[in-house]
Structure formats: C-alpha cells, structure tokens
N, CA, C and O atoms as CSV, one atom per row, in Angstrom:
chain,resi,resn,atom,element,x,y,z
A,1,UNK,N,N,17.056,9.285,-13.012
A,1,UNK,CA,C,16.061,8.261,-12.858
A,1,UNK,C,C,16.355,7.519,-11.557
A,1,UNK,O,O,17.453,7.235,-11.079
A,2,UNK,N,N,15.090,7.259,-11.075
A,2,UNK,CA,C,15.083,6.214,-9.613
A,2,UNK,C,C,14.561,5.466,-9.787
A,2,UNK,O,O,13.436,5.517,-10.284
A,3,UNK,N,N,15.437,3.958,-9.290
A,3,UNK,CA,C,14.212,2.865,-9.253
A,3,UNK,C,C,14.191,2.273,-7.777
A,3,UNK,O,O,15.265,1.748,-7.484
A,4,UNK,N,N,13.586,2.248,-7.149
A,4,UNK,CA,C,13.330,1.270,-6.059
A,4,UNK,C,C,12.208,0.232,-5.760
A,4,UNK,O,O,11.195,0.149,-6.455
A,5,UNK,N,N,12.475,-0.606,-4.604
A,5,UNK,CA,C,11.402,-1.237,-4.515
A,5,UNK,C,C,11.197,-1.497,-3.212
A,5,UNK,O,O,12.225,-1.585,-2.540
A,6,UNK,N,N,9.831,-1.695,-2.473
A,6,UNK,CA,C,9.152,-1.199,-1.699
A,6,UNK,C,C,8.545,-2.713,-1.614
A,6,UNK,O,O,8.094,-3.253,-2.624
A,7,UNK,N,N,8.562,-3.313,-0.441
A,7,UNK,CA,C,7.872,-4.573,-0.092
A,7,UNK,C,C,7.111,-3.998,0.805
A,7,UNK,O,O,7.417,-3.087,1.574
A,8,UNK,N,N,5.896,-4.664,0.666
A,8,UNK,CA,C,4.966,-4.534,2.624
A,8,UNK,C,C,4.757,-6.435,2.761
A,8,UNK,O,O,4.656,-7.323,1.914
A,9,UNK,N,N,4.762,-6.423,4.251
A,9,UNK,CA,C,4.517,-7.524,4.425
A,9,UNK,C,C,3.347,-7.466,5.088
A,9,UNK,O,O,2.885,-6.371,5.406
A,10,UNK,N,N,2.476,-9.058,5.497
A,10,UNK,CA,C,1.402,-8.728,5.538
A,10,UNK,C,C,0.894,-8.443,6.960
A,10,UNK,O,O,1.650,-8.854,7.841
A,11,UNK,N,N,0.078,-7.994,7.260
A,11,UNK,CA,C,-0.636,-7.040,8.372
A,11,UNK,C,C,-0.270,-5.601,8.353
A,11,UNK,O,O,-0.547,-4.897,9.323
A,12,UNK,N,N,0.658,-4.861,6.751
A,12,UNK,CA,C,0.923,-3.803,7.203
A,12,UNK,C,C,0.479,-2.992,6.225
A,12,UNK,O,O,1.248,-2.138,5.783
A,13,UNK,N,N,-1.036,-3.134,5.636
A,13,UNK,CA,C,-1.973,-2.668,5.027
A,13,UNK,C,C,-2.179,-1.144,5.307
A,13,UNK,O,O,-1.754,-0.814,6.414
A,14,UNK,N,N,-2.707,-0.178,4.596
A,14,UNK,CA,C,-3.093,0.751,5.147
A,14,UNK,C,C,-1.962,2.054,4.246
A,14,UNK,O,O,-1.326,1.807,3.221
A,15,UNK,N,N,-1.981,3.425,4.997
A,15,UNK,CA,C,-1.532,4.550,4.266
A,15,UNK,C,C,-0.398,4.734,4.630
A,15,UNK,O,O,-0.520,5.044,5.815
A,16,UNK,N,N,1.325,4.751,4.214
A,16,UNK,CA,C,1.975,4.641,4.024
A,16,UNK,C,C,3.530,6.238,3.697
A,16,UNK,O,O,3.554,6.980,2.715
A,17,UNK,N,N,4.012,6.246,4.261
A,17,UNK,CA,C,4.854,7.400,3.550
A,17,UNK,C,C,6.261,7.423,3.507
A,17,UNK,O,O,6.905,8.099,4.310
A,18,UNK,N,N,6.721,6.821,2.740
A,18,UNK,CA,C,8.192,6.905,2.596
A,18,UNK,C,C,9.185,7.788,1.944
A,18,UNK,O,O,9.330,8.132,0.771
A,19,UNK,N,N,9.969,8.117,3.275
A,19,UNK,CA,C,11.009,9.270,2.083
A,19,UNK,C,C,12.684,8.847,1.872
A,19,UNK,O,O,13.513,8.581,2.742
A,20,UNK,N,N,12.823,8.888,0.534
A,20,UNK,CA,C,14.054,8.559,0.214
A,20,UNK,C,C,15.534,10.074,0.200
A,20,UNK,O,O,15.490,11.061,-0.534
A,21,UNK,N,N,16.448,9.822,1.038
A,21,UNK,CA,C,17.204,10.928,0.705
A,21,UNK,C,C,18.310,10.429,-0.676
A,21,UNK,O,O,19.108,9.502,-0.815
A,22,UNK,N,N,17.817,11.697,-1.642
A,22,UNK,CA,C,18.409,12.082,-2.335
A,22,UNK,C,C,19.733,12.930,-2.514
A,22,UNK,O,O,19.489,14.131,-2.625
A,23,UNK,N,N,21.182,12.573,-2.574
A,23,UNK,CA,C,22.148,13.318,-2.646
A,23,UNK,C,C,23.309,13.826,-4.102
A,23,UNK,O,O,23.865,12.954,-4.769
A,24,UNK,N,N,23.470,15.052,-4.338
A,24,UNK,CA,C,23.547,15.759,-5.585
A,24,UNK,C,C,25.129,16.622,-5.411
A,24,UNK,O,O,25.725,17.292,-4.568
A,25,UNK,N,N,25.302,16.159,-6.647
A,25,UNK,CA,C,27.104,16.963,-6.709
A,25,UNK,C,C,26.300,18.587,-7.000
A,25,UNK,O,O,27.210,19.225,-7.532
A,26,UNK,N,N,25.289,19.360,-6.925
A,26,UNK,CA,C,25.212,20.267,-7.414
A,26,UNK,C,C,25.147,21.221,-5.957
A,26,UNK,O,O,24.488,21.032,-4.935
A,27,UNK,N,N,25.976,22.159,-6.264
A,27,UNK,CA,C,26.125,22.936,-4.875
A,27,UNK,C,C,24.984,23.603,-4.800
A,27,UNK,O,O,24.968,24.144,-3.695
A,28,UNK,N,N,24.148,23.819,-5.314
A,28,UNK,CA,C,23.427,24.986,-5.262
A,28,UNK,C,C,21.658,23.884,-4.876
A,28,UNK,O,O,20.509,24.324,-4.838
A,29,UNK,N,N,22.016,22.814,-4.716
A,29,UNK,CA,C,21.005,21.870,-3.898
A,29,UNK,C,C,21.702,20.872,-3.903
A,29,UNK,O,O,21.599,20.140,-4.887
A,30,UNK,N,N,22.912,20.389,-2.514
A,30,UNK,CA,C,22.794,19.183,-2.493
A,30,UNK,C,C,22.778,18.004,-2.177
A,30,UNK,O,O,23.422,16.967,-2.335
A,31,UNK,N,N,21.380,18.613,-1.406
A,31,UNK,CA,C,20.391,17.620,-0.746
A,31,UNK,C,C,18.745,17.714,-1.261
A,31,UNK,O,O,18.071,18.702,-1.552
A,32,UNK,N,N,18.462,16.504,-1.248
A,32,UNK,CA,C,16.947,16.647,-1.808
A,32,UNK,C,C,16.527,14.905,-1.069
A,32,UNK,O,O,17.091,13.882,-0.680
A,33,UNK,N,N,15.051,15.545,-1.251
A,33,UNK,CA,C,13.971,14.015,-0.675
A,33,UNK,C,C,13.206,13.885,-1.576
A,33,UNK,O,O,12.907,14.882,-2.233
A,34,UNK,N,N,12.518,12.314,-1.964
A,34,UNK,CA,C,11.805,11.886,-2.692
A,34,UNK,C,C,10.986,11.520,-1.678
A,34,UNK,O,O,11.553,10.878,-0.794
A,35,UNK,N,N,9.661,11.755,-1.506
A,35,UNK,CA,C,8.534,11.566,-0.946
A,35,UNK,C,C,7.712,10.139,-1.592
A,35,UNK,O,O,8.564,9.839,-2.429
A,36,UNK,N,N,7.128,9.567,-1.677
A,36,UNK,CA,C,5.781,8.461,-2.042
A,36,UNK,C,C,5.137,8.101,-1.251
A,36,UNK,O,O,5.607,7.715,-0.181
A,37,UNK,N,N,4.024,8.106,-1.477
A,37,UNK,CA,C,2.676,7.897,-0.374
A,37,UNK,C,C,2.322,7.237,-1.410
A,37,UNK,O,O,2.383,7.376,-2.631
A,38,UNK,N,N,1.684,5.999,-0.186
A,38,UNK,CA,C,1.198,4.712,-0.815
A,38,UNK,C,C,-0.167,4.328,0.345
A,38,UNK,O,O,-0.404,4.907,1.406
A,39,UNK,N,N,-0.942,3.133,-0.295
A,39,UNK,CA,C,-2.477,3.291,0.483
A,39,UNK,C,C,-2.320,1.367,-0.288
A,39,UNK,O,O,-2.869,0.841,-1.257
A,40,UNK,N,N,-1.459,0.918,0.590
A,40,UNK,CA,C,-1.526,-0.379,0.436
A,40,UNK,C,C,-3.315,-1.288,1.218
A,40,UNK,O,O,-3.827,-1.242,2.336
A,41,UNK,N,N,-3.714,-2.000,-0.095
A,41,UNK,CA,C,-4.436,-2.657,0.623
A,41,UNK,C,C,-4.599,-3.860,0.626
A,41,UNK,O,O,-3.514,-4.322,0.274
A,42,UNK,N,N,-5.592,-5.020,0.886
A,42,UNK,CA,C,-5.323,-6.423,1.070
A,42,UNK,C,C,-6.052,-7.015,0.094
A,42,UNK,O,O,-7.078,-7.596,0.448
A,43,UNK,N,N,-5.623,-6.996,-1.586
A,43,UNK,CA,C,-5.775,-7.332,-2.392
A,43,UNK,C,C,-5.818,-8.623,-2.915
A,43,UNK,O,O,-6.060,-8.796,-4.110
C-alpha cells in the first residue's frame, strides 16, 4: 500500500503527471514507478 499526498498551489491548475519511484527487495523487479495523472482544476 501507498499513501501520499500531492498539494497544488494556486495558479498551477491544469493536467498534471507525477511519477513516484518505487523500490523492491525482489530481484527479479527491483525497480518500479507509480505513475498518476491528475487534471487539477479551480474549484
């Protein structure tokens, strides 16, 4: 499980893509990325 959190401040509205590196005791992957695309708007 992942938790993070993700602030925008304001004027930075709009489509978004953040990738988190993920790192794993498992030899056989271990490295991985968590991707999220976000479409912040001025709510």
């Amino acid at each position: 499980m992942v938790y993070t959190d993700i602030v925008m401040h304001p004027g930075m509205e709009g489509k978004h893509l953040f990738e988190i590196p993920l790192k794993s005791n498992d030899p056989t992957a271990s490295a991985k990325s968590l991707r999220i695309a976000s479409n912040w708007g001025n709510y």
